[in-house]
C-alpha positions in Angstrom: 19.2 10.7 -18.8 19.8 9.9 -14.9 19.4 6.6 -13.9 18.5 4.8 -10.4 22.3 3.3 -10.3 23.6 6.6 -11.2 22.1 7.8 -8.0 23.0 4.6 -6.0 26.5 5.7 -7.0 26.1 8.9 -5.7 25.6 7.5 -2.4 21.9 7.6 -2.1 20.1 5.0 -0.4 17.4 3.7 -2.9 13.0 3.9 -1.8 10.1 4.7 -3.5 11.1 8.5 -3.6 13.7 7.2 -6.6 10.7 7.4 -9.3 9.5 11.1 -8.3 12.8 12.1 -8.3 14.1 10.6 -11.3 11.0 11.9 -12.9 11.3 15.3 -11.7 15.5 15.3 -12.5 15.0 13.9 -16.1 11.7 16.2 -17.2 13.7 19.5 -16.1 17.5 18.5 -17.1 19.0 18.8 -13.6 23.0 18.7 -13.4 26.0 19.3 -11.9 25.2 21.6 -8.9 21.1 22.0 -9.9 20.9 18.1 -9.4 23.1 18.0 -6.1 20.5 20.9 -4.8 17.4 19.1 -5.4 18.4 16.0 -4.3 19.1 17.7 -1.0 15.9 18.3 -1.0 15.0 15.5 -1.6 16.6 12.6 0.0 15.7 10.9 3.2 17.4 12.2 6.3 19.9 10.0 7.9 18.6 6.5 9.5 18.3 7.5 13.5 20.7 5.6 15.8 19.6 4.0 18.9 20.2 6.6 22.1 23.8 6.2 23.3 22.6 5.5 26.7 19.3 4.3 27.9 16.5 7.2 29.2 16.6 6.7 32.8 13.0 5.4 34.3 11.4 5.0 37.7 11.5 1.6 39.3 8.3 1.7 41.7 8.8 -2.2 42.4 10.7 -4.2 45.1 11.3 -7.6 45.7 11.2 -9.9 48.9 12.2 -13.4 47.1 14.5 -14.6 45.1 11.9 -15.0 42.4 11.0 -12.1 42.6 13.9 -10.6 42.3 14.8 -12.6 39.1 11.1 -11.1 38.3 12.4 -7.7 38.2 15.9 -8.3 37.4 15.0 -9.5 33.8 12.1 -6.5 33.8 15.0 -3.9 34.6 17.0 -5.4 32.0 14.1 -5.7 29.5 13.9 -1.9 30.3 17.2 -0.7 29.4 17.2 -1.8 26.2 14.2 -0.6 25.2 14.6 2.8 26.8 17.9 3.6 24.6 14.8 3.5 21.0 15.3 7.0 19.9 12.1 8.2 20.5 12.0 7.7 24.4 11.6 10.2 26.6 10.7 8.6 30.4 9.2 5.8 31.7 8.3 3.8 35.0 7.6 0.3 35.9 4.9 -0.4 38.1 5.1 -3.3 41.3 3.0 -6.2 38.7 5.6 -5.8 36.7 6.3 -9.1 34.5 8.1 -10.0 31.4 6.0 -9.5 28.3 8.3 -10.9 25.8 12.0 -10.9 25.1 14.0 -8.6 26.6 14.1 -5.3 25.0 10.0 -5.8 24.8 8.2 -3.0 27.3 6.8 -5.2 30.3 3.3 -5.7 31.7 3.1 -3.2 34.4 6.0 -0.5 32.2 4.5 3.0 31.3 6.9 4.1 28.4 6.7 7.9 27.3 7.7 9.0 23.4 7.4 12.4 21.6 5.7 12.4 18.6 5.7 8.9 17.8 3.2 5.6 18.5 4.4 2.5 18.8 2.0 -0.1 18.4 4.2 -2.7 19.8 3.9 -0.8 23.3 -0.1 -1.3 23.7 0.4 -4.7 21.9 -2.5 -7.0 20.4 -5.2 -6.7 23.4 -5.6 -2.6 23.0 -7.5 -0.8 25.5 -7.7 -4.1 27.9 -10.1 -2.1 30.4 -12.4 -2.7 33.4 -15.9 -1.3 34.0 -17.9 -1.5 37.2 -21.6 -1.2 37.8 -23.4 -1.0 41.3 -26.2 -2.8 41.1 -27.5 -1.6 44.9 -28.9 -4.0 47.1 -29.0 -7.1 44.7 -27.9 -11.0 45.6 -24.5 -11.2 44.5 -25.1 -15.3 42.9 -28.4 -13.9 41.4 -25.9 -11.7 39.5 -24.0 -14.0 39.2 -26.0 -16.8 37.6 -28.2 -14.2 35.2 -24.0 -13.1 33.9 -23.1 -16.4 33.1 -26.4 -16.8 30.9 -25.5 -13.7 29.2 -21.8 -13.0 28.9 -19.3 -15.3 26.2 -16.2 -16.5 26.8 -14.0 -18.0 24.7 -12.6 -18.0 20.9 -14.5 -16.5 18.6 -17.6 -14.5 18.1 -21.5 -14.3 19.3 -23.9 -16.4 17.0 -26.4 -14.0 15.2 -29.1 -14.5 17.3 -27.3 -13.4 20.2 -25.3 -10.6 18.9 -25.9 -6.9 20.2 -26.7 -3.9 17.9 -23.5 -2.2 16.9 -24.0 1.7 17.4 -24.0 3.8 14.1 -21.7 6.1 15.3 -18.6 3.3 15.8 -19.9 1.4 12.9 -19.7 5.1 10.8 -16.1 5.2 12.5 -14.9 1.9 11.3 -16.2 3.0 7.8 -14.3 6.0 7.7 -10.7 5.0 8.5 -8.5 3.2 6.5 -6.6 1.2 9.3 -10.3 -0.1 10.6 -12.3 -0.3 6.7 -11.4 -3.7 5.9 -14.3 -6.7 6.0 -12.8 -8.8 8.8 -12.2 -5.9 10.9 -16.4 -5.0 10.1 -17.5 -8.4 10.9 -15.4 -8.3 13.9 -17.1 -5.4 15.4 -19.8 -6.6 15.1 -19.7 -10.2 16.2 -16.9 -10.0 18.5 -19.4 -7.1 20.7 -20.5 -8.4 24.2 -17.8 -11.0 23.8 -14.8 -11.7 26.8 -12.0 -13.5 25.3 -10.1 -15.6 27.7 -6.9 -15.7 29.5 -6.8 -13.8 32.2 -10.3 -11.8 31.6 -13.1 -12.1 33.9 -16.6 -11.0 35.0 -16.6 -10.8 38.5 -19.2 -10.3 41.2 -18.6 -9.1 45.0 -19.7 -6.1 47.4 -18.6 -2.4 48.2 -16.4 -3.0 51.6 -18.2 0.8 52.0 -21.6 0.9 51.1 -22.6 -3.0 51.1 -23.9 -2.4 47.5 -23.8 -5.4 45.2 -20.9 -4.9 41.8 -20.4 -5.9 38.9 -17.1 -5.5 37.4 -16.0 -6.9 33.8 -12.3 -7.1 32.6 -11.8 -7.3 28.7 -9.8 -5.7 26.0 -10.9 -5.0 22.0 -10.9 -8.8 21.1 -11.0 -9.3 17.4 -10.8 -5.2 16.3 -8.4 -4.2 18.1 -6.0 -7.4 17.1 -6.8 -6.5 13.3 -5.8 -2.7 14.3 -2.5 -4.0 16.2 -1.7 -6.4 13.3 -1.7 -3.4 10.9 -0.5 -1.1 12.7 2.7 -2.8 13.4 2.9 -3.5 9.8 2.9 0.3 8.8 5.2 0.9 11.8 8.0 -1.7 10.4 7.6 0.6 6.9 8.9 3.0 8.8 11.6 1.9 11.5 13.4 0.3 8.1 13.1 3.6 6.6 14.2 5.9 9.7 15.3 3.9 12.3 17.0 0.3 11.1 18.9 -0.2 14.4 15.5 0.3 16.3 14.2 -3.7 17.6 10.9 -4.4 15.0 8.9 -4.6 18.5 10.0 -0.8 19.0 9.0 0.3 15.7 6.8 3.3 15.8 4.3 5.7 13.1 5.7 9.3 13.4 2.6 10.6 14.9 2.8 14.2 12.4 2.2 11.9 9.3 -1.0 10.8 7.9 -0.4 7.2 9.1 0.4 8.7 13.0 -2.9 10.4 12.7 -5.6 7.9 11.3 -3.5 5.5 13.6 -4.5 7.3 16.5 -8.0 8.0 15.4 -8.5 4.4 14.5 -7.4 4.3 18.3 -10.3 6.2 19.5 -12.2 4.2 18.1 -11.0 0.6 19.6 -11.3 2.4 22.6 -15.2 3.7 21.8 -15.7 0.1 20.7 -14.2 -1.6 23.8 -15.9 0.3 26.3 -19.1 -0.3 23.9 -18.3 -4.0 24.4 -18.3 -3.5 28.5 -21.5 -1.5 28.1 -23.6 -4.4 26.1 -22.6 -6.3 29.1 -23.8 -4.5 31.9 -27.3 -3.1 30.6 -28.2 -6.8 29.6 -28.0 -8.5 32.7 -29.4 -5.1 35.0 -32.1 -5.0 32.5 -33.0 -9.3 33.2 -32.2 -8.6 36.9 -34.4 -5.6 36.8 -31.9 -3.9 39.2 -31.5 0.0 38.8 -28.0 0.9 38.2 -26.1 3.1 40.6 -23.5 4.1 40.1 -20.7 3.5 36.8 -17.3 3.8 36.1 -14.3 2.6 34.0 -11.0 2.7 32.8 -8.5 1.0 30.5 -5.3 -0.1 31.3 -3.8 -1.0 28.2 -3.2 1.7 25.8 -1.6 4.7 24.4 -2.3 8.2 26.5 -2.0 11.6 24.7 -0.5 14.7 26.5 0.5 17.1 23.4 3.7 15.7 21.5 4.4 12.8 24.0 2.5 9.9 24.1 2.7 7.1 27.0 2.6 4.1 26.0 0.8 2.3 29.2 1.4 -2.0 28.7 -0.6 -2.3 32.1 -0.8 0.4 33.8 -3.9 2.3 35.2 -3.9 5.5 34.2 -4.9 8.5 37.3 -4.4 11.9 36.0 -7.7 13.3 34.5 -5.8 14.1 31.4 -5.7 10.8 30.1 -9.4 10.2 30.6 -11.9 12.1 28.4 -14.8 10.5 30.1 -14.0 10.1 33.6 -16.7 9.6 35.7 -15.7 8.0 39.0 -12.2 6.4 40.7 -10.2 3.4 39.2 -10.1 0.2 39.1 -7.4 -2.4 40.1 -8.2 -6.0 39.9 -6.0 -8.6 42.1 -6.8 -12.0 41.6 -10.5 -14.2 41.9 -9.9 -14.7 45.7 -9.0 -11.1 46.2 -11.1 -7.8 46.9 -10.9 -5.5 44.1 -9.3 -2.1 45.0 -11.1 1.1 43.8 -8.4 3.7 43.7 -7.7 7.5 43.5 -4.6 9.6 43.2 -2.3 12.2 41.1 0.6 12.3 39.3 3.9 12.1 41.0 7.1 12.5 40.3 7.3 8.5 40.1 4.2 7.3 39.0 3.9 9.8 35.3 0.2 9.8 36.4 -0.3 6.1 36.6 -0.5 3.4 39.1 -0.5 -0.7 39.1 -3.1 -2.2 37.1 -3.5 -5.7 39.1 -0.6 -8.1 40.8 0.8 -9.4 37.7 2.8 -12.9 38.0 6.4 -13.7 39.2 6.3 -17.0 36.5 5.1 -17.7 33.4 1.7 -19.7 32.7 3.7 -22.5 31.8 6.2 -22.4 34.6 3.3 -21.7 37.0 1.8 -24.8 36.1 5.0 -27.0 36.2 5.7 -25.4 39.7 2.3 -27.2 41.1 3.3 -30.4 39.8 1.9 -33.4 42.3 -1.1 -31.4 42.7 -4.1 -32.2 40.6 -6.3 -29.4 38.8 -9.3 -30.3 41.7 -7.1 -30.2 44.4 -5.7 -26.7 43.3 -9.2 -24.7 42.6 -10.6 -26.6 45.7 -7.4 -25.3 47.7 -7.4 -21.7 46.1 -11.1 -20.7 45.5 -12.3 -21.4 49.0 -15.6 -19.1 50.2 -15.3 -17.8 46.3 -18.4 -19.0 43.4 -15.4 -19.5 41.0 -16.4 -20.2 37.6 -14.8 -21.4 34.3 -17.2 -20.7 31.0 -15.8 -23.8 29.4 -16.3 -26.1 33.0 -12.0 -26.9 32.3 -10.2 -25.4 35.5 -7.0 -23.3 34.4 -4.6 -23.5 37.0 -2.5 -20.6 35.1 -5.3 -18.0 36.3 -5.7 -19.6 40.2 -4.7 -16.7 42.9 -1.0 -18.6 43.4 -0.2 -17.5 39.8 -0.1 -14.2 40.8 1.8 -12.0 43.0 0.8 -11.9 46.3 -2.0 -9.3 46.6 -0.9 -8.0 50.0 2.4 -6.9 48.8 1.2 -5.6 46.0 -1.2 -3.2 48.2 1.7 -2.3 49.7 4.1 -1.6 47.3 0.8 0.5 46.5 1.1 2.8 49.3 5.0 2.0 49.7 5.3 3.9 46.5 2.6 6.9 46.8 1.0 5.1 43.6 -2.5 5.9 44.4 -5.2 5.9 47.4 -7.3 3.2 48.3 -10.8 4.4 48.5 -13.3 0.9 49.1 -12.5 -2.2 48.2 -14.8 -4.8 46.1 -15.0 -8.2 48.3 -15.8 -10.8 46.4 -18.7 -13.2 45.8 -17.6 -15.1 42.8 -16.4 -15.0 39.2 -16.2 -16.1 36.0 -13.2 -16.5 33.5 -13.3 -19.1 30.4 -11.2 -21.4 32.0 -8.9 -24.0 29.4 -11.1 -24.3 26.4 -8.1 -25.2 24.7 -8.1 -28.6 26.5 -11.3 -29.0 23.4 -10.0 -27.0 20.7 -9.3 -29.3 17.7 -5.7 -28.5 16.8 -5.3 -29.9 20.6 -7.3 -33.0 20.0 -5.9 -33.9 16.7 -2.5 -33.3 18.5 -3.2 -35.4 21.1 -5.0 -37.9 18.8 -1.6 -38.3 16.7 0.5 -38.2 19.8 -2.0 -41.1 21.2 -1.4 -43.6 17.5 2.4 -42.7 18.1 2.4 -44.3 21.5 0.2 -47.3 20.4 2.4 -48.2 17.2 5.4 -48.0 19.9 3.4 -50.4 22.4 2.2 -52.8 19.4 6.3 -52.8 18.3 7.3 -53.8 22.0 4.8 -56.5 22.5 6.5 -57.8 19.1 9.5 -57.3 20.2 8.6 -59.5 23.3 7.4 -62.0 21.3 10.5 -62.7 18.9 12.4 -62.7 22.4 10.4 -65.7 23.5 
């Protein structure tokens, strides 16, 4: 009888094809050459090394500081590692580009094109992060404004279950089906995460068509709690196989051969996210034209964050608007590029180049880091900032707590990236959204209890330390 060691001394790598083929060896006899041929047949193919050389990819990005230049300098390097994973075929960076991780991990603002293979680590957590806009015609921009805030939800979490919308049957029949989306907290998500924001750097903002004068809405979210269940999976099914095919491969690059039956329910289960996401935007906008009673004019969205189909190659898009019609099923107007709170909001057009792979910028990105952002504006107090920043703008945080990290200056300056815009032949500029107002959920981590118990312990620390000094003081007398 052949054994598992016997074939381990053969040189074969052992998996979970061992059992069938022991199965099959020991049920039929197999030896000498008749066991060599079947094993042929059946043993993995060689791990895949990295690509001796990175792909080369288009840098539409320049710099006019010396941060900035460290910006891209760690972007570009960032880049050429991952560009050398063996399923890469082209890719561009964008002029928000910004460090999303360590290096070797694709950067906000990179576009990243493989054949035949998703990599869930490209789209990341927040899948299909999208905008929608809605002209509301001739409305008051801070009556929109105040019947949003009533209505929209910021912040961990989902709706209560008096406030939650209807989930359609169609998505909720879509979830059902799949196996990367069936799961209980993935259900509940969908349905109490819907008409929900998040927080960071999403926003609901309010301002008027430079063109037509008309009143917008426009709302800037991602998939929230479904799509980080998807992501979480999906990256877990991806590892299973970069050990299998592609060790050398970073874990971050792994990627789902896109021909196997993972690849496709992970790209149907993407299809869905997206139906879901744009679901959320929708809940959104009907509620608060239906309490304004305004007639809706005009639509349109797009994401910005997610994985784009053209046959066998896939592009992988971690921030990147996406312009060629082939990447939109459901276009229905131009695109949308968000700058910062302070800034008009540019409404776009354009084709694919041979620099931009059919996408252009999807915002200004940042130069820093939240956290270095926020030690650079040391001596200046939260008040002073937003006061300073948000001038002739209704800025809003959901949770009333000011975070500086998502104030204009943590951005890159929206000029240059307009620029860089046209500098680039990225895309058009067809009206611009000047802005009224906003709202974002601000730090609501300044009340989350893992903060206050933190601060709570950190608070006893200093007193026992103070109560220890004053008896030192005394002893001393």
């Amino acid at each position: 009888m052949v054994t598992g060691k016997e074939l381990v001394a053969m040189g074969l790598k052992p998996g979970k094809w061992f059992k069938e083929a022991l199965e099959h060896i020991n049920a039929h006899g197999l030896a000498d050459e008749a066991l060599l041929a079947y094993l042929d047949t059946m043993k993995p193919a060689p791990a895949i090394p990295l690509l001796a050389a990175p792909v080369a990819f288009h840098e539409n990005i320049s710099a006019d500081t010396a941060v900035e230049q460290a910006n891209i300098d760690y972007v570009k390097q960032s880049m050429h590692l991952l560009m050398r994973t063996p399923t890469v075929v082209t890719g561009a960076i964008m002029p928000d580009a910004c460090p999303a991780g360590p290096l070797g991990t694709i950067p906000v603002g990179g576009i990243v094109a493989t054949r035949n293979a998703i990599h869930p680590g490209m789209h990341s957590a927040d899948i299909c992060c999208s905008v929608m806009l809605t002209n509301l015609g001739p409305v008051e921009p801070k009556r929109v404004l105040d019947v949003a805030q009533q209505i929209t939800h910021f912040g961990p979490g989902g709706r209560p279950a008096e406030k939650q919308f209807a989930l359609p049957a169609d998505i909720l029949a879509e979830f059902q089906a799949n196996p990367f989306l069936n799961s209980l907290r993935s259900l509940n998500f969908a349905q109490e995460h819907l008409g929900t924001q998040g927080d960071g750097n999403h926003f609901l903002y309010v301002g008027t068509s430079r063109a037509t004068g008309d009143t917008v809405l426009v709302t800037h979210h991602g998939s929230r709690g479904p799509g980080a269940a998807l992501y979480s999976k999906g990256m877990q099914v991806a590892e299973r196989f970069r050990q299998e095919l592609s060790p050398e491969t970073a874990p971050a690059n792994a990627w789902i051969p896109s021909q196997t039956v993972e690849g496709e329910q992970y790209w149907a289960a993407l299809q869905t996210i997206r139906k879901w996401t744009k679901q959320n935007h929708l809940c959104l906008h009907d509620a608060i034209a239906a309490e304004l009673g305004a007639a809706v004019q005009q639509r349109y969205w797009n994401e910005h964050n997610f994985v784009f189909r053209d046959g066998e190659l896939f592009y992988h898009a971690k921030g990147a608007t996406p312009l060629a019609p082939k990447f939109l099923p459901d276009i229905t107007g131009p695109r949308i590029i968000p700058l910062n709170m302070a800034q008009p909001i540019l409404i776009v057009e354009g084709t694919t180049t041979g620099n931009n792979l059919g996408f252009a910028p999807h915002g200004a990105g940042r130069n820093l880091s939240r956290t270095r952002h926020k030690m650079s504006k040391s001596g200046w107090t939260n008040e002073e900032l937003f006061a300073e920043e948000t001038r002739g703008v209704d800025a809003r945080f959901y949770f009333n707590r000011i975070d500086i990290s998502e104030l204009p200056s943590a951005y890159k300056d929206a000029d240059d990236v307009k620029r860089q815009i046209g500098q680039f032949n990225l895309a058009t500029i067809v009206d611009e959204i000047l802005p009224y107002g906003c709202i974002m959920a601000g730090d609501w981590e300044q009340d989350a209890p893992w903060r206050k118990k933190k601060l709570a312990k950190e608070a006893a620390r200093q007193a026992a330390l103070d109560t220890q000094a004053d008896c030192s003081a005394l002893t001393d007398e």
